[in-house]
N, C-alpha and C positions, 0 to 999 in steps of 0.2 A: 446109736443103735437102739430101735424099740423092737420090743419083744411083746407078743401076745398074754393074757394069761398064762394059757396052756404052755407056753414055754417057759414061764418064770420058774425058776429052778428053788425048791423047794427050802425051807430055813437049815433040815437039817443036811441039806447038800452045800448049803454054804458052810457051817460049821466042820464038814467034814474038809472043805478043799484049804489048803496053806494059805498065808496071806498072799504071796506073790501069783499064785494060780488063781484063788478069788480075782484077783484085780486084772488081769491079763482077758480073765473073760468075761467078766462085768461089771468092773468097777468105771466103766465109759457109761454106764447107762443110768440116769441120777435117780431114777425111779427104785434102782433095785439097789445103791451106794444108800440113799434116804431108808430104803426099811432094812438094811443090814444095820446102820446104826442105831436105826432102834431097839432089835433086836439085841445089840451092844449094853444097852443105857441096862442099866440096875434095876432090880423089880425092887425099887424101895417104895414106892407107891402102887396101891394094889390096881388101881386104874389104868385102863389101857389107852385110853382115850386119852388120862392124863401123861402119859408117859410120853405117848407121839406128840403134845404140844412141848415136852418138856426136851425131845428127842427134837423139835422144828426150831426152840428157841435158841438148844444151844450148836443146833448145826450154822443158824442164821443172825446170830449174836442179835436176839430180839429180847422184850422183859416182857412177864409174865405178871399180868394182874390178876390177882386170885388172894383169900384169905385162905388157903388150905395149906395147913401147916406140913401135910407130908412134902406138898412143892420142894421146901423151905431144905428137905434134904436133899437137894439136890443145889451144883454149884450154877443155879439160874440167878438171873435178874429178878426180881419181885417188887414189883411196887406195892 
């Protein structure tokens, strides 16, 4: 199931719906399963950009080359 913009259902309409209701209505669609977990991940790093590599690494068991120590809080790979 792909969905337009204009129909992606907002962040705080996912936090409002149960886990089993989230997932019945869009957890098939990897677009919107991918920025719910981001959305999940920890603002321990104030980067957003860094958060969704850090949110792709540990969705897709990938390692993270970077000298930035905030990474480092988080349970990634770092070379």
């Amino acid at each position: 199931m792909t969905q337009s913009a204009a129909e992606l259902p907002s962040p705080a309409k996912w936090r409002s719906l149960s886990r089993p209701e989230f997932e019945r209505r869009y957890a098939a669609d990897p677009h919107i399963k991918k920025a719910a977990a981001q959305l999940s991940t920890p603002t321990l790093h104030r980067d957003p950009f860094d958060r969704m590599l850090i949110c792709q690494t540990l969705q897709n068991g990938l390692v993270i080359a970077t000298v930035d120590a905030a990474i480092r809080a988080y349970s990634v790979s770092i070379i």
